[in-house]
C-alpha positions as CSV (number, residue, x, y, z in Angstrom):
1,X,98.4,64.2,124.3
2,X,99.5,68.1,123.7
3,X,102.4,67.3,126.3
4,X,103.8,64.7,124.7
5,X,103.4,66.2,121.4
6,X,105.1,69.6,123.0
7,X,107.8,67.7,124.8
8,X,108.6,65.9,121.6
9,X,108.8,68.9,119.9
10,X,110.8,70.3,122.6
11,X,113.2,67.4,122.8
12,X,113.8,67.4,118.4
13,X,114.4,71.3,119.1
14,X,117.6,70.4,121.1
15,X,119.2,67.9,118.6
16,X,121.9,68.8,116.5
17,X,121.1,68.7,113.0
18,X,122.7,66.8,110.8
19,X,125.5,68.1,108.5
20,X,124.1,69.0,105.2
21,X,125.3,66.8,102.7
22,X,127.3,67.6,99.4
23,X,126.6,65.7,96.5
24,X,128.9,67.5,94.1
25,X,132.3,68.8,94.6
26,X,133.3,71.0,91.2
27,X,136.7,72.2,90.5
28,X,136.9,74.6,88.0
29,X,139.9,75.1,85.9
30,X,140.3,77.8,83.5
31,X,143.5,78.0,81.1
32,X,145.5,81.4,81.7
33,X,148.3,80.6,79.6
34,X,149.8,82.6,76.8
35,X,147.8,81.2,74.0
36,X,144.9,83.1,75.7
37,X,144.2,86.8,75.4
38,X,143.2,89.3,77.6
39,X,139.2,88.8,75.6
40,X,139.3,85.1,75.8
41,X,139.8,85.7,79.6
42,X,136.8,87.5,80.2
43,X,135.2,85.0,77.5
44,X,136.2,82.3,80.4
45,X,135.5,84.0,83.5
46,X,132.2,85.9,82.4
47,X,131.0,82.7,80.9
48,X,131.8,80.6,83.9
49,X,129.5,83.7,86.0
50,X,126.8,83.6,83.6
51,X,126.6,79.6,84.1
52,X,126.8,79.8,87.7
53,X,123.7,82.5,87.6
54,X,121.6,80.1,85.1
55,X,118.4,79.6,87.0
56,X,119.1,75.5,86.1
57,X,122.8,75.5,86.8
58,X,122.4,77.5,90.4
59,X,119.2,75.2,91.6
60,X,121.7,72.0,90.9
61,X,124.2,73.6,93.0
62,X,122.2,74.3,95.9
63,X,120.1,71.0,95.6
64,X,123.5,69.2,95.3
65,X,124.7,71.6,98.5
66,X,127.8,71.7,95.5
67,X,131.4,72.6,96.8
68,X,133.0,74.8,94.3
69,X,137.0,75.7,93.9
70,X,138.2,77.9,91.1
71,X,142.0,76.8,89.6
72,X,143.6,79.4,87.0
73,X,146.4,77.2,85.0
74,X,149.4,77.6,82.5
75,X,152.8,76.1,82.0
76,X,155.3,74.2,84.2
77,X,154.7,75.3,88.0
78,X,152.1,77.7,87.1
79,X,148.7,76.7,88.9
80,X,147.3,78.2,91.4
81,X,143.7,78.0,93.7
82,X,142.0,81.4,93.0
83,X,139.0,80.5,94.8
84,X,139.3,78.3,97.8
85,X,136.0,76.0,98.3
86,X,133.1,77.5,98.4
87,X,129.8,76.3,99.6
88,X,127.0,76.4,97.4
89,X,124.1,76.3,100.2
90,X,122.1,79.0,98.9
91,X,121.1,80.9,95.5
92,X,123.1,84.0,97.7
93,X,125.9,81.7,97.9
94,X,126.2,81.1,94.1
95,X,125.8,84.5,93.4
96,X,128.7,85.4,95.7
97,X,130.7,82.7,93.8
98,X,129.7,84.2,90.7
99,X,130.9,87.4,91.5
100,X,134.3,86.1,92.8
101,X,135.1,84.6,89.7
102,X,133.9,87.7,87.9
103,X,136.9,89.7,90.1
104,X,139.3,87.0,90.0
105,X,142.8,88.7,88.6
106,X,144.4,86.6,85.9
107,X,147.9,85.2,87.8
108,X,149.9,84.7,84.6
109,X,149.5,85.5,80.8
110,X,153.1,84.6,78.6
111,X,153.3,81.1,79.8
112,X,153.0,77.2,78.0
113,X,150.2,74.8,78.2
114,X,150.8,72.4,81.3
115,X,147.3,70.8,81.4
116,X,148.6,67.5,83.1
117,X,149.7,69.3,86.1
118,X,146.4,71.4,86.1
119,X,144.5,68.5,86.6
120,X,146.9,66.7,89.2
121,X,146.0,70.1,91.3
122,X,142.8,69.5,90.8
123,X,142.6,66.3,91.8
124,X,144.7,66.8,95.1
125,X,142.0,69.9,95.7
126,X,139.6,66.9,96.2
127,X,141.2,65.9,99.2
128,X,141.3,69.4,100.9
129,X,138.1,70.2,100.6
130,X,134.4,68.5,101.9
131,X,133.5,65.0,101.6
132,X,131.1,64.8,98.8
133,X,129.6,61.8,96.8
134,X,130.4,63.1,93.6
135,X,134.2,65.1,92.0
136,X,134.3,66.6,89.1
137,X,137.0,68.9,87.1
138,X,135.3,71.1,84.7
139,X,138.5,72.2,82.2
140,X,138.7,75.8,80.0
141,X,141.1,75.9,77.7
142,X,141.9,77.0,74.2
143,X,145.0,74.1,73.6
């Protein structure tokens, strides 16, 4: 009986595991254009860290093995991936995350609102990155 049990064992050892799944990809877009100041920046970016690092928030993420992408936005033509995707795996993961978006340089500052094409970024972000059950665009924005 310990054979068996021990060449099972062996046998399961040799499997490939399966890929993890990812419940949640989250895009996170955060307004850079004119109408927001160099405080409200940090305001948006420091905020978004402090989420990420909320003991609810990060659990999700890793239970939900979340993708994450951070998007800055402003006016016409002005959108741009900050933070490609990003796998949330572990709590060392988000906190890595967290501290990316903590360093991210602002792209723009004297530019309009173009929320519309923020979100059509967004939404073709979807496609580039993993193949998860649930998408969502989290917008910041002061328009």
């Amino acid at each position: 009986m310990r054979i068996k049990a021990r060449l099972l064992a062996g046998f399961i050892s040799v499997l490939p595991l399966p890929a993890l799944a990812c419940d949640l990809a989250l895009v996170l877009a955060v307004d850079v254009s004119g109408s927001v100041d160099a405080t409200e920046y940090r305001i948006q970016m420091d905020g978004l860290a402090a989420g990420l690092r909320d003991g609810v928030v990060s659990e999700a993420l890793v239970r939900a093995q979340a993708q994450v992408t951070l998007i800055q936005w402003s006016g016409r033509a002005r959108q741009e991936v900050s933070i490609p995707w990003t796998a949330t795996h572990t709590f060392g993961d988000v906190e890595a995350l967290a501290q990316s978006i903590e360093a991210a340089p602002r792209p723009w500052r004297n530019y309009s609102t173009a929320l519309g094409e923020a979100l059509l970024l967004g939404l073709t972000q979807f496609s580039r990155g993993a193949d998860c059950d649930k998408r969502v665009i989290d917008v910041a924005g002061d328009s």
